[in-house]
C-alpha positions in Angstrom: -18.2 35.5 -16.6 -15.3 35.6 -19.5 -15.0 39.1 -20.8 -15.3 37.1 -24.5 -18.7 35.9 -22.9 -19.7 39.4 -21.4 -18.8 41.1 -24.7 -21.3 38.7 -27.2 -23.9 39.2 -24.2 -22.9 43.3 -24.3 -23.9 42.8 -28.2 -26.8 40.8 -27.7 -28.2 43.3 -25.1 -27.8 46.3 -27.5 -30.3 44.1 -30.3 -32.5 43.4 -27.3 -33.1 47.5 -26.4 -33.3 48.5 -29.9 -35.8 46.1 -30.9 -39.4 47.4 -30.8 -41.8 47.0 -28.1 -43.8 48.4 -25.4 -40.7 49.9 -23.6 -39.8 51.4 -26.9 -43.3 53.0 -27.1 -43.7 53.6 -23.1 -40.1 55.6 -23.7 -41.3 58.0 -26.6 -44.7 58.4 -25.2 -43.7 59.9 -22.0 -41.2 61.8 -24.4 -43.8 63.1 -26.5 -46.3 64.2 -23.5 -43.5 65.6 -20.5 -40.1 66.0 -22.7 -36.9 65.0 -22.2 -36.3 65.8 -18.7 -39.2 64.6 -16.7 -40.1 61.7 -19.5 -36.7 60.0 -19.1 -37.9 59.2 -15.6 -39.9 56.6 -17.8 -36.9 54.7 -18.3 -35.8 54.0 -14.9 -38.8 52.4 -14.0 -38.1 50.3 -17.3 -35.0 49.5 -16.3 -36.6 48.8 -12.7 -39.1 46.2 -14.3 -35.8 44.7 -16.3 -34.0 43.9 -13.1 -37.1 42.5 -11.5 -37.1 40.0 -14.0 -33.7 39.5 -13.5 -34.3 38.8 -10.0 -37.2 36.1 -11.0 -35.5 34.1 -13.3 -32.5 34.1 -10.7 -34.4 33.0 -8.0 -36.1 30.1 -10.6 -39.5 31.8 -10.0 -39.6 32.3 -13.9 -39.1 29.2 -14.5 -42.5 28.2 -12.9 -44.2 30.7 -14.5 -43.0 29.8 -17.8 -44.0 26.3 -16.9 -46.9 26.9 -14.7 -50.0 27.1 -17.0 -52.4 28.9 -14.6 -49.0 31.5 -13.3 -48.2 32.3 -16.4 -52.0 33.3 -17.5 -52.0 35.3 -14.5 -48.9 37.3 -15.6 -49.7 37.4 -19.1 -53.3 38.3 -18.7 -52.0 41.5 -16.3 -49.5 42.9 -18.5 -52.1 42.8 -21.6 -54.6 44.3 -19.1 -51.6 47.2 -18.1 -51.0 47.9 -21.6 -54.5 48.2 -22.8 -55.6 50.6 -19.8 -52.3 52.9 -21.0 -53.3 53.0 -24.5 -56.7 54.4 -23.5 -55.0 56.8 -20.8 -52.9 58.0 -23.8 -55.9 58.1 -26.4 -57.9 60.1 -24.2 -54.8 62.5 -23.4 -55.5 66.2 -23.6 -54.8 67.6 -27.1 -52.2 70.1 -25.9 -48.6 69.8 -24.6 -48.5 68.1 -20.7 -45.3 70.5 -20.8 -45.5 73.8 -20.6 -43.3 76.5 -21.8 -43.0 78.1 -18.9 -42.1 74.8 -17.0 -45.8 74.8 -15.5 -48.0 72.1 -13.9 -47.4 68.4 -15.5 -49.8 65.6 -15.3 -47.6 62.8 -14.4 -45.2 62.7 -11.3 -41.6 61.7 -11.7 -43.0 58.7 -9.6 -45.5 58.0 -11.4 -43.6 57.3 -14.8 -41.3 55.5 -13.0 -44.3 53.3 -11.4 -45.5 52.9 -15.3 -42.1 52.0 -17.2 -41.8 49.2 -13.8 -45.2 47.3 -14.7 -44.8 47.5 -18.6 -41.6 45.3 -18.1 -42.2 43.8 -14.5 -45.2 42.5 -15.8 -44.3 40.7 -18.8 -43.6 37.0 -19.1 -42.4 37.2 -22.4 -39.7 38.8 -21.2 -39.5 36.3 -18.6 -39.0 33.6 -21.1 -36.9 35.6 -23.5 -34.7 35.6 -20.3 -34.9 32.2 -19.7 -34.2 31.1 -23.4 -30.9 33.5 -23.7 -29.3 34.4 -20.4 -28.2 30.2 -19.6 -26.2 30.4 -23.0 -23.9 33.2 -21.4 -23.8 31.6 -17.7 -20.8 29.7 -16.6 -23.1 27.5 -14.6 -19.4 26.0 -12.8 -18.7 29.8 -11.1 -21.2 31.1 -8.7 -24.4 32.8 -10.5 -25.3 35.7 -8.1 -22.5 37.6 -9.6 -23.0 36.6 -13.1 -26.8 37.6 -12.7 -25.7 41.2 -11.5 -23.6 41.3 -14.3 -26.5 40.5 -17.0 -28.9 42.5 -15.2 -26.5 45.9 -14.9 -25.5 45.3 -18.8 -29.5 45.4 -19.8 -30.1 48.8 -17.8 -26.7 50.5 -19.1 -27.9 49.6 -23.1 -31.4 50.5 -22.2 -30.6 53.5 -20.7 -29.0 54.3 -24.0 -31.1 53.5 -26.2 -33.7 54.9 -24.2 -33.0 58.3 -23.9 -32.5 57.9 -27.5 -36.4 57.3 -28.4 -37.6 59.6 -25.4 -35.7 62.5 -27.1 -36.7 61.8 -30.0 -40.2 61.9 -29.6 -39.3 65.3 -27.2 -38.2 66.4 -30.4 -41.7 66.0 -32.0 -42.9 67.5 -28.8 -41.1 70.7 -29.3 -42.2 71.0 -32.9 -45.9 70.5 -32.6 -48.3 73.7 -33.2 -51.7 73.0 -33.1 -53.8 70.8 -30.7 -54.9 68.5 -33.6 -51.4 67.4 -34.1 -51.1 66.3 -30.8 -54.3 64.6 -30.6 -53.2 62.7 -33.6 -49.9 61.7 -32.5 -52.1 60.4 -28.5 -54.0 58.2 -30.5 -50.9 57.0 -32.6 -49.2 56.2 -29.6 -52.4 54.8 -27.8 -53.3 52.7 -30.5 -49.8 51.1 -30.1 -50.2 50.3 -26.5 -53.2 48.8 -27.2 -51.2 46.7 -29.7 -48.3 45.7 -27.9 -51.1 44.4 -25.5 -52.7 42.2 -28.6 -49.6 40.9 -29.2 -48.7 39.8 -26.1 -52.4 38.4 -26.0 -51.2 35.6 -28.4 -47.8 35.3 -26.7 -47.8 31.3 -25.8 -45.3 29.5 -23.3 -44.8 26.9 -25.8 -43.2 30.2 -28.0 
């Protein structure tokens, strides 16, 4: 890959983070319920469910479920289903900080998060054809693609790591400010109601899009 081709993917990757979505909302949810530290472990397993798709489209396998009527209901069907079932878990969320000021017991193991941000973006096949619509236009399809691949796939986790840790601290921020329980219970709901969002959109979400 030509570093002129690299740097207009490099661009086109920053667009891609920063644009709202269910990572965007995964990120400042686990910010908002564990804090900066232990929520940023959200992100890896974004970044984990990035390079998976990577990996797919790479091997063709996204390619037959972007074509594959039945494969791609499958996938689309279990990433609405994901997001739904973490809109509840964070509507039903206790109304008081998951972190404690004394550093105390949290809910969600480091694990954990990172098994949540994996599915939201593993799990997705409209990232899977966002993929396969974008990343052939930066390929030199003459040069071997396994490198090329790695390349695209380690640009998307340095940007999201980025922007990331931008909107987990961010809503850690919010974290840190909150007083009463109501405010918190409030802001669950917000951020449940957006999971369960993000699902409905991806419920209309069509190959043909």
């Amino acid at each position: 890959m030509d570093f002129s081709v690299w740097l207009a993917f490099f661009a086109a990757s920053w667009a891609i983070s920063l644009s709202p979505g269910a990572g965007a909302i995964a990120a400042m949810s686990a910010g908002l319920s564990h804090g900066f530290k232990r929520g940023y472990f959200m992100t890896f397993g974004l970044i984990l469910g990035i390079v998976t798709q990577v990996i797919l489209v790479g091997a063709g396998l996204g390619a037959l479920i972007a074509t594959s009527s039945l494969g791609f209901a499958i996938v689309k069907w279990a990433g609405v289903a994901y997001l739904i079932y973490l809109g509840v878990q964070q509507w039903r969320a206790p109304a008081k900080p998951m972190v404690a000021a004394d550093g105390g017991a949290i809910q969600a193991t480091r694990r954990q998060l990172v098994l949540r941000g994996w599915g939201i973006n593993a799990v997705n096949p409209k990232g899977t054809v966002f993929l396969l619509a974008v990343v052939p236009q930066f390929l030199d399809l003459k040069a071997a693609l396994a490198p090329q691949y790695l390349i695209i796939g380690a640009t998307l986790a340095f940007t999201d790591l980025v922007v990331m840790a931008g909107y987990t601290a961010l809503a850690a921020r919010v974290l840190a400010a909150l007083k009463s329980e109501s405010h918190i219970k409030t802001l669950n709901r917000v951020f449940g109601s957006l999971f369960v969002a993000a699902g409905a959109l991806l419920a209309t979400f069509k190959r043909t899009a």
